[in-house]
mmCIF file of the N, C-alpha and C atoms, coordinates in Angstrom:
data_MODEL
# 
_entry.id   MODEL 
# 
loop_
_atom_site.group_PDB 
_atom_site.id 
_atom_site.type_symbol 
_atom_site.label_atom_id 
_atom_site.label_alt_id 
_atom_site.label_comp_id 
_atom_site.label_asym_id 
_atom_site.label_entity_id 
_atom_site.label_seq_id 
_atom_site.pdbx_PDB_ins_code 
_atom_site.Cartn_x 
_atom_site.Cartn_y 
_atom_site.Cartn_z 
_atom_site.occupancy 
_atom_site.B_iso_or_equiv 
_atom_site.pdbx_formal_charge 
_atom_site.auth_seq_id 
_atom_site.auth_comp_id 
_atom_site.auth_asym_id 
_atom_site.auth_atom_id 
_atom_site.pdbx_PDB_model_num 
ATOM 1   N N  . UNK A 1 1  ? -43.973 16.426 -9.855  1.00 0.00 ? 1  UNK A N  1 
ATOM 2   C CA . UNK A 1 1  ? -42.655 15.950 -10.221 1.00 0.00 ? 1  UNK A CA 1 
ATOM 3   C C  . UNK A 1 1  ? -41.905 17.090 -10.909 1.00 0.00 ? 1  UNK A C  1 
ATOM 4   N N  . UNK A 1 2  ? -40.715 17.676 -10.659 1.00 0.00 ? 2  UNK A N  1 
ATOM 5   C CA . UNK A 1 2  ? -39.934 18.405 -11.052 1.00 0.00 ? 2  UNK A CA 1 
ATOM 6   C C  . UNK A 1 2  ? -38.673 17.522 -12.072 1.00 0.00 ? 2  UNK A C  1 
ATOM 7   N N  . UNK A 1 3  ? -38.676 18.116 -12.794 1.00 0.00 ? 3  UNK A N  1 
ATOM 8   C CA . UNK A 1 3  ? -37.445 17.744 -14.362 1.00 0.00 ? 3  UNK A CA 1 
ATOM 9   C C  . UNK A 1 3  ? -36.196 18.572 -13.862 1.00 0.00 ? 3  UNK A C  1 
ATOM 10  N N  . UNK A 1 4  ? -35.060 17.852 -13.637 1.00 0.00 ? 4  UNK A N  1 
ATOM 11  C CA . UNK A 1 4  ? -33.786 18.664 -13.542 1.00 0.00 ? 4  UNK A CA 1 
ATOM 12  C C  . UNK A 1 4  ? -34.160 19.272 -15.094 1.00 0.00 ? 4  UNK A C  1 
ATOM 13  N N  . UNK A 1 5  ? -33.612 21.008 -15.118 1.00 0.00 ? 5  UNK A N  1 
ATOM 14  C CA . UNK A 1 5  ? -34.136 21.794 -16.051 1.00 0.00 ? 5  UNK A CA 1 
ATOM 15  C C  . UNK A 1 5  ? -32.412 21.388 -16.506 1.00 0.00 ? 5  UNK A C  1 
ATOM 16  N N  . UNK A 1 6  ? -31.455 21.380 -16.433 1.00 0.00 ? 6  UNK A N  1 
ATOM 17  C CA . UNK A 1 6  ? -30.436 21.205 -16.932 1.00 0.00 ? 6  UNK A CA 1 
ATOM 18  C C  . UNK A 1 6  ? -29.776 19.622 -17.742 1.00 0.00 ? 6  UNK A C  1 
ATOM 19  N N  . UNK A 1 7  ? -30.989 18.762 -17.415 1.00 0.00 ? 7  UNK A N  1 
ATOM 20  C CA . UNK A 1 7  ? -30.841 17.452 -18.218 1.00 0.00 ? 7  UNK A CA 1 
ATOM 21  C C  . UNK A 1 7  ? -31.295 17.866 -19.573 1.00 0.00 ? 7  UNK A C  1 
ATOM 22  N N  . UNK A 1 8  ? -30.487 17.948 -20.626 1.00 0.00 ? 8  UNK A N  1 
ATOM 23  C CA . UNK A 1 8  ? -31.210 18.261 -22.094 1.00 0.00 ? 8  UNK A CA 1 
ATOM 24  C C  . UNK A 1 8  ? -31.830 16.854 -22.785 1.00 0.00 ? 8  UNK A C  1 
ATOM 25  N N  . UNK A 1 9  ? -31.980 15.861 -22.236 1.00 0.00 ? 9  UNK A N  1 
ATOM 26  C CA . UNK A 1 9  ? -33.255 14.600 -22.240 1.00 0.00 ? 9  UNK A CA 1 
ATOM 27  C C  . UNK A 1 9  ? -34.363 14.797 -21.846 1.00 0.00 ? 9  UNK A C  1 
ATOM 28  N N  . UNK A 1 10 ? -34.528 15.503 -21.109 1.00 0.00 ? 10 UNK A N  1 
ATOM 29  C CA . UNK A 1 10 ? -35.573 16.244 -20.212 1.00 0.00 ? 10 UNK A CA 1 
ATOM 30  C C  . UNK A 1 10 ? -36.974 16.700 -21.194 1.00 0.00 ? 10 UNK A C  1 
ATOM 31  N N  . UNK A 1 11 ? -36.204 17.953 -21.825 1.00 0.00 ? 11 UNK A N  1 
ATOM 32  C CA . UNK A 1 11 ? -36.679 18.533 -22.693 1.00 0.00 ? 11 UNK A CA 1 
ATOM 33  C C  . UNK A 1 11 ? -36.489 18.222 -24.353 1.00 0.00 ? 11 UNK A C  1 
ATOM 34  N N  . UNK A 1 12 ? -36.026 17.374 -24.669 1.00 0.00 ? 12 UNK A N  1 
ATOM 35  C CA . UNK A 1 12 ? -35.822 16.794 -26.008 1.00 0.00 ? 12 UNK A CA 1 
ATOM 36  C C  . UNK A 1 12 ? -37.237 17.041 -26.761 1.00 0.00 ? 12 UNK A C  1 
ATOM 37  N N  . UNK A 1 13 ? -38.114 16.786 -26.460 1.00 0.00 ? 13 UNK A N  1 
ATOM 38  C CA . UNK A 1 13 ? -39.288 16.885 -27.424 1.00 0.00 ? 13 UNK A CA 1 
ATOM 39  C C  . UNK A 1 13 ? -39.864 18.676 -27.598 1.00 0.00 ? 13 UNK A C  1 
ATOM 40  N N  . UNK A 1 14 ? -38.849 19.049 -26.654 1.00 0.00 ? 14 UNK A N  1 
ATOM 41  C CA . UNK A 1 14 ? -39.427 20.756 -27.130 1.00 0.00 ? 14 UNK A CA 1 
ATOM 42  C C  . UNK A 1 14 ? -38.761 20.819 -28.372 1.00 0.00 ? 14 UNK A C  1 
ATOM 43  N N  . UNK A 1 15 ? -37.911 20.706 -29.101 1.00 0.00 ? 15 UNK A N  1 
ATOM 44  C CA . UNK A 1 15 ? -37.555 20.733 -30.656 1.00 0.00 ? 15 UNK A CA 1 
ATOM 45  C C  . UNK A 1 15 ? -38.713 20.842 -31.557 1.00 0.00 ? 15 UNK A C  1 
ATOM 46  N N  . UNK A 1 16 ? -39.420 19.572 -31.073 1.00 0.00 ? 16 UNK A N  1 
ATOM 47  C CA . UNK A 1 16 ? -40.650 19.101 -32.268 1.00 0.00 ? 16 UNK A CA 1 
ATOM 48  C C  . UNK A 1 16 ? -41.641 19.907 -31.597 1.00 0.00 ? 16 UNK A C  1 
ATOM 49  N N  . UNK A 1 17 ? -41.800 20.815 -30.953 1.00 0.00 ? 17 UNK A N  1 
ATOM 50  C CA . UNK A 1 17 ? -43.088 21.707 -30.542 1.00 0.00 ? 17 UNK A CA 1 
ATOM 51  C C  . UNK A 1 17 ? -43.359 23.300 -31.742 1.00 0.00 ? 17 UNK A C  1 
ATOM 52  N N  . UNK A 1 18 ? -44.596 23.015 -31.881 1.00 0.00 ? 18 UNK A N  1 
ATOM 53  C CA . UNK A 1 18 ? -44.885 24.139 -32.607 1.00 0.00 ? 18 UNK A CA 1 
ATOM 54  C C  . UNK A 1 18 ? -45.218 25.529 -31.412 1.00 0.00 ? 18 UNK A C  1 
ATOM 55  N N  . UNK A 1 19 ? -45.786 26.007 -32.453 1.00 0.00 ? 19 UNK A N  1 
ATOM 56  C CA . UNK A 1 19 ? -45.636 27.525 -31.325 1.00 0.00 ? 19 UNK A CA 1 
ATOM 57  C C  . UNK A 1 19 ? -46.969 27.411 -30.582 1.00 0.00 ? 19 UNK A C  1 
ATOM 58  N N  . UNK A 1 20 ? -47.864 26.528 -30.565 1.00 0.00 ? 20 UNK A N  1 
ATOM 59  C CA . UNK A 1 20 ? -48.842 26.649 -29.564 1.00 0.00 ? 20 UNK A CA 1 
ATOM 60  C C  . UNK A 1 20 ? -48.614 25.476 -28.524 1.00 0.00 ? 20 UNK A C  1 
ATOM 61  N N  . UNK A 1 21 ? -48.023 24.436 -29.344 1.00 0.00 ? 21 UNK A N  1 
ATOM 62  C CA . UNK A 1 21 ? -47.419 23.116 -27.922 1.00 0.00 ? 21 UNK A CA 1 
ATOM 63  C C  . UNK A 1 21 ? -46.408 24.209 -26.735 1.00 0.00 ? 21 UNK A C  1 
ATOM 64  N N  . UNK A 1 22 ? -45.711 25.037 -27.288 1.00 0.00 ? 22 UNK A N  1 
ATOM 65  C CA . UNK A 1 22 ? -44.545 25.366 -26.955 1.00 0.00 ? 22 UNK A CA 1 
ATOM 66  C C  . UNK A 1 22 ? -45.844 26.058 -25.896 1.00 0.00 ? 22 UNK A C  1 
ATOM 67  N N  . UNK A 1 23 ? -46.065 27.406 -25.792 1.00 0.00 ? 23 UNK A N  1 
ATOM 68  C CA . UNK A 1 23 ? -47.143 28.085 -25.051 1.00 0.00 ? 23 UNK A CA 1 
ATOM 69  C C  . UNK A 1 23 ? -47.700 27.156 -24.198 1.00 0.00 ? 23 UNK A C  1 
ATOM 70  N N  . UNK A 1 24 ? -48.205 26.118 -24.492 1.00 0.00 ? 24 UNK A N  1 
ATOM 71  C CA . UNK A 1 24 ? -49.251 24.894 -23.656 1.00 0.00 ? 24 UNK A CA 1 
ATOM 72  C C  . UNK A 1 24 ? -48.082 24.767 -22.574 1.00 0.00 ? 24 UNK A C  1 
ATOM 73  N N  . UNK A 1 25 ? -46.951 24.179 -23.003 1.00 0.00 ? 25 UNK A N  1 
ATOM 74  C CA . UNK A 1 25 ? -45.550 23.717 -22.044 1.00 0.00 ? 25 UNK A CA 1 
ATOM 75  C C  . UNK A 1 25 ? -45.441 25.100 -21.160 1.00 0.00 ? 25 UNK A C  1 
ATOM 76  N N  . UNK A 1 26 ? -45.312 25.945 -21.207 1.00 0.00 ? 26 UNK A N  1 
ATOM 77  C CA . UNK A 1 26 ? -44.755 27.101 -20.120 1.00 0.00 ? 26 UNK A CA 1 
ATOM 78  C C  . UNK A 1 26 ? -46.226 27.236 -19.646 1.00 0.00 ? 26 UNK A C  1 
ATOM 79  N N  . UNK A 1 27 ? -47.768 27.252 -20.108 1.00 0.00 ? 27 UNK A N  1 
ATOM 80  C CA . UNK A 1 27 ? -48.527 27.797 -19.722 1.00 0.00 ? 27 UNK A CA 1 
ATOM 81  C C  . UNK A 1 27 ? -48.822 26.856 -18.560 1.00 0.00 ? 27 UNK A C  1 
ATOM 82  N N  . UNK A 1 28 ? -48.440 25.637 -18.749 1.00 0.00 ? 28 UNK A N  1 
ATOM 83  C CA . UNK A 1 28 ? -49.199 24.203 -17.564 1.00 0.00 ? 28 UNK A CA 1 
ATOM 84  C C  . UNK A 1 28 ? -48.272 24.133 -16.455 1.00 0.00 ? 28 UNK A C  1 
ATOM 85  N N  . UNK A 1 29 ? -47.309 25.004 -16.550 1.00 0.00 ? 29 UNK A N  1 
ATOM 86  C CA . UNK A 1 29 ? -45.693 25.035 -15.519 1.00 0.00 ? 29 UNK A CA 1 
ATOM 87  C C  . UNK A 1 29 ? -46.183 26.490 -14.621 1.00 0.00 ? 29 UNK A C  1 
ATOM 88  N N  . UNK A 1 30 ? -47.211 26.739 -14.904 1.00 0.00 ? 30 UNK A N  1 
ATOM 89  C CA . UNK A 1 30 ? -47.507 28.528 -14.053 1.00 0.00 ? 30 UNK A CA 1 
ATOM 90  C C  . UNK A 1 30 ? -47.683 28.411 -13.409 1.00 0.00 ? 30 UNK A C  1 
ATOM 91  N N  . UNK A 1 31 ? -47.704 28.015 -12.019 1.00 0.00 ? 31 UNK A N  1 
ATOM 92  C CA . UNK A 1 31 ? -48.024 27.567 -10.828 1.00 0.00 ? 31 UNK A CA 1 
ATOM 93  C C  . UNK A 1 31 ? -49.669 28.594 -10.339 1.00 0.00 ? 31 UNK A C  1 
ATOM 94  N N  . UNK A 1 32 ? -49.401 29.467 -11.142 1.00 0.00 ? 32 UNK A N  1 
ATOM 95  C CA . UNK A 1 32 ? -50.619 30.678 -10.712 1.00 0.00 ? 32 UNK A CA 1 
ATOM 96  C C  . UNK A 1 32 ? -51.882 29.775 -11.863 1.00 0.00 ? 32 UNK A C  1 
ATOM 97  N N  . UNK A 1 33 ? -51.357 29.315 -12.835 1.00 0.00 ? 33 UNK A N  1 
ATOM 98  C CA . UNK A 1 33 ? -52.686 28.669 -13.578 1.00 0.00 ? 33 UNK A CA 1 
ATOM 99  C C  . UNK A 1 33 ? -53.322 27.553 -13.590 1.00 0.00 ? 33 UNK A C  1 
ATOM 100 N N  . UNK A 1 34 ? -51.973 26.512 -12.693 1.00 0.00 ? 34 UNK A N  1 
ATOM 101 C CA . UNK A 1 34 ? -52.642 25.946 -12.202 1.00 0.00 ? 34 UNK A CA 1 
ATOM 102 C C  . UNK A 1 34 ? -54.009 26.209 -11.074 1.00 0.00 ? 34 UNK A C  1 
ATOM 103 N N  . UNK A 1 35 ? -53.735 26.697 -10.235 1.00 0.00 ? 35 UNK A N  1 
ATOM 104 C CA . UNK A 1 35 ? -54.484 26.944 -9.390  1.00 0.00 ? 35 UNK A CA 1 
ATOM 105 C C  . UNK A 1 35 ? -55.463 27.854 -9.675  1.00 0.00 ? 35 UNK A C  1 
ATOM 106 N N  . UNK A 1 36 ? -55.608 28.780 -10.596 1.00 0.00 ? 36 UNK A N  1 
ATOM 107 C CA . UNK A 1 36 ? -56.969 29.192 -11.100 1.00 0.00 ? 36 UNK A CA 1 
ATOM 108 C C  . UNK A 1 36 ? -57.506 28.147 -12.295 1.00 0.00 ? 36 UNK A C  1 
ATOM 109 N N  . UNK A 1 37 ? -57.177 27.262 -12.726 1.00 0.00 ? 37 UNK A N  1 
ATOM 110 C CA . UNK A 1 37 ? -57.826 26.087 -13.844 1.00 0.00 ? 37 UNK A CA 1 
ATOM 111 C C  . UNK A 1 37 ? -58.677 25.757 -13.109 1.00 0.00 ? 37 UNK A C  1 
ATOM 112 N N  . UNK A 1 38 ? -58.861 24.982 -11.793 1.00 0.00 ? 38 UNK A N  1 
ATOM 113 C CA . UNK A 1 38 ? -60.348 24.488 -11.430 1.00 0.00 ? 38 UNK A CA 1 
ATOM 114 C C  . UNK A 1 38 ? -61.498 25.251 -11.135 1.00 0.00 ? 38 UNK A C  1 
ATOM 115 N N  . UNK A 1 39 ? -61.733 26.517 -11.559 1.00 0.00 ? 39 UNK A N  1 
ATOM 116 C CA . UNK A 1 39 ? -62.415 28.053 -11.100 1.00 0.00 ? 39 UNK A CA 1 
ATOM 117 C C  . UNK A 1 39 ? -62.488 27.623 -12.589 1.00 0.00 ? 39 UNK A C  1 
ATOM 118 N N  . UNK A 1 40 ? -61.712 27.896 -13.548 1.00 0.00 ? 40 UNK A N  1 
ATOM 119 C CA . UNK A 1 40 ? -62.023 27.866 -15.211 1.00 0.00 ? 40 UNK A CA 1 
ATOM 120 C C  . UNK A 1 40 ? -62.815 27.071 -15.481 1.00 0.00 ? 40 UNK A C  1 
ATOM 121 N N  . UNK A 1 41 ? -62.791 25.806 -15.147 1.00 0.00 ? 41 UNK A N  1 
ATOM 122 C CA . UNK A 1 41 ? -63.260 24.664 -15.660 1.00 0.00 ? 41 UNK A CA 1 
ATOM 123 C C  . UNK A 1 41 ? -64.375 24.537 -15.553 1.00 0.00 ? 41 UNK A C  1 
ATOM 124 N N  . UNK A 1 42 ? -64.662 25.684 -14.021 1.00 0.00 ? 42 UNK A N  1 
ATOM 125 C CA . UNK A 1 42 ? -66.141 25.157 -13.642 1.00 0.00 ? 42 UNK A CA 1 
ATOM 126 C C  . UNK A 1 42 ? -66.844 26.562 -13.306 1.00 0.00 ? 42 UNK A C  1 
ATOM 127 N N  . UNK A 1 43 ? -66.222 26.936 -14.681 1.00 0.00 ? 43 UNK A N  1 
ATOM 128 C CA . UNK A 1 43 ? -66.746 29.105 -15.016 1.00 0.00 ? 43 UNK A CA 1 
ATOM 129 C C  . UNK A 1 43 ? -67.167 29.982 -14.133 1.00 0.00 ? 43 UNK A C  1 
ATOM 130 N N  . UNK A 1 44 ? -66.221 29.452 -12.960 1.00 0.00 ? 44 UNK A N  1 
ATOM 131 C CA . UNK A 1 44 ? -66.437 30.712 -11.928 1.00 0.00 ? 44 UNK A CA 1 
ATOM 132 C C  . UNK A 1 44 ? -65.276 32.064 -12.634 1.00 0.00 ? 44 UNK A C  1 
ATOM 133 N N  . UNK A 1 45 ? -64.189 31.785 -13.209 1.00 0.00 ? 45 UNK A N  1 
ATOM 134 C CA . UNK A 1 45 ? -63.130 32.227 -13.803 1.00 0.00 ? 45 UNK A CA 1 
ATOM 135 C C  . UNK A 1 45 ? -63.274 32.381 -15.046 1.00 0.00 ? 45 UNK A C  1 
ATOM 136 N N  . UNK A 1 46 ? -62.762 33.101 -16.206 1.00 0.00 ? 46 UNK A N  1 
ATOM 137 C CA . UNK A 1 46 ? -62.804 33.521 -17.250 1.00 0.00 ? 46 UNK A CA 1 
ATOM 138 C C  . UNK A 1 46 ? -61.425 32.976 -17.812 1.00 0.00 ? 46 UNK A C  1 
ATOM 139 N N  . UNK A 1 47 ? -61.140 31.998 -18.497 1.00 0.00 ? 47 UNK A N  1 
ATOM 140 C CA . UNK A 1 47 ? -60.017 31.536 -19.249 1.00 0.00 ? 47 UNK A CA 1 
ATOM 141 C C  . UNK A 1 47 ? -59.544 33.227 -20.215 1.00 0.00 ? 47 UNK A C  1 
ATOM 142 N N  . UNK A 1 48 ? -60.177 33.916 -20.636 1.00 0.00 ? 48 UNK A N  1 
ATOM 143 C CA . UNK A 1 48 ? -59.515 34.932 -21.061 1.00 0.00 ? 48 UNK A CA 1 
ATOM 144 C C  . UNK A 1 48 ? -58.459 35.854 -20.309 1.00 0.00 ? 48 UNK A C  1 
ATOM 145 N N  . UNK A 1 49 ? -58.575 36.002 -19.161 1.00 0.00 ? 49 UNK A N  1 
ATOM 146 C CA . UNK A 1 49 ? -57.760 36.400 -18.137 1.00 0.00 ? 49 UNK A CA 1 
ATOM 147 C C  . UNK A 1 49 ? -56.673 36.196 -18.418 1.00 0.00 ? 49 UNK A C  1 
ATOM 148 N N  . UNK A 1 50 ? -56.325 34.803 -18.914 1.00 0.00 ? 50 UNK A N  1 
ATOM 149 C CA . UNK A 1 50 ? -54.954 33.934 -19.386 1.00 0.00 ? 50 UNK A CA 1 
ATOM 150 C C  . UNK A 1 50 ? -54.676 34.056 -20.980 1.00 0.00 ? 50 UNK A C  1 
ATOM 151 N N  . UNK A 1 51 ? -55.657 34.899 -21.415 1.00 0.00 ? 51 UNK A N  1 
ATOM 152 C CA . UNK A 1 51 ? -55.310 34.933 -23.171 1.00 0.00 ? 51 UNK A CA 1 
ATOM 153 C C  . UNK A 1 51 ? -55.721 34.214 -23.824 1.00 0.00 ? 51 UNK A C  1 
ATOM 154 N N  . UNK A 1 52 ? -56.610 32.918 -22.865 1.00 0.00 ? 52 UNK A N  1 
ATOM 155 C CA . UNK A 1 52 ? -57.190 31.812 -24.192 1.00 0.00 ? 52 UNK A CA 1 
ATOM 156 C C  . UNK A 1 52 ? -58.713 31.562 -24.116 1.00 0.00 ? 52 UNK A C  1 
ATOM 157 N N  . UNK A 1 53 ? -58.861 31.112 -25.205 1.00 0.00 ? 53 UNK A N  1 
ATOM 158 C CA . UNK A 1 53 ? -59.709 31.155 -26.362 1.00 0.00 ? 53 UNK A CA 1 
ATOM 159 C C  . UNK A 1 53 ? -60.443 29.698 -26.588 1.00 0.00 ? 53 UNK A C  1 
ATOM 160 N N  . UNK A 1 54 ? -61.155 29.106 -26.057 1.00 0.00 ? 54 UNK A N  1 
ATOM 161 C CA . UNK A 1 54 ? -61.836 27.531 -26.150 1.00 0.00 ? 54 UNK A CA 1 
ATOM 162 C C  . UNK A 1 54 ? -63.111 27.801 -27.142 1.00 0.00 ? 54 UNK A C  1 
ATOM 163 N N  . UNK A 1 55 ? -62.778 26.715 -28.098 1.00 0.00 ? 55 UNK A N  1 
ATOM 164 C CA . UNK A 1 55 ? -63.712 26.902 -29.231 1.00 0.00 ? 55 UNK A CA 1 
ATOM 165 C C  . UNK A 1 55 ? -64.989 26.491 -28.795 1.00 0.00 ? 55 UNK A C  1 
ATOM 166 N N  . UNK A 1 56 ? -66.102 26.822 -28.913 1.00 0.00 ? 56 UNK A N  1 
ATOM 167 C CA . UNK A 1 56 ? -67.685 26.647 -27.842 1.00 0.00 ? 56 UNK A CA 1 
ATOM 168 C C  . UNK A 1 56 ? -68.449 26.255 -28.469 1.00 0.00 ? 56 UNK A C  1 
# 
C-alpha cells in the first residue's frame, strides 16, 4: 500500500517519532531492505551491512 506522500494525515505521527522510530520509518520504506530482511532473518545476511545492531 502506498500513502499519497503529500496528504500531511498521512504522516501525522512522524512528529511524535524519536530519532530511532524516525530511522525504523525510512529504513522499512527501502525497497532494497526489504528484500534482503528474509536472508537476515534467517543469517544467510549480516544485518550490519544495514548499520544495525540486534541485541543477542
Amino acid at each position: 500500500m502506498t500513502k499519497d506522500w503529500q496528504d500531511e494525515a498521512a504522516y501525522k505521527h512522524f512528529d511524535s517519532l524519536d530519532l530511532s522510530g524516525l530511522a525504523w520509518e525510512c529504513l522499512r520504506r527501502n525497497s532494497d531492505y526489504r528484500a534482503n530482511y528474509p536472508q537476515m532473518r534467517d543469517g544467510l545476511k549480516s544485518p550490519a551491512a544495514w548499520g544495525l545492531r540486534f541485541p543477542g
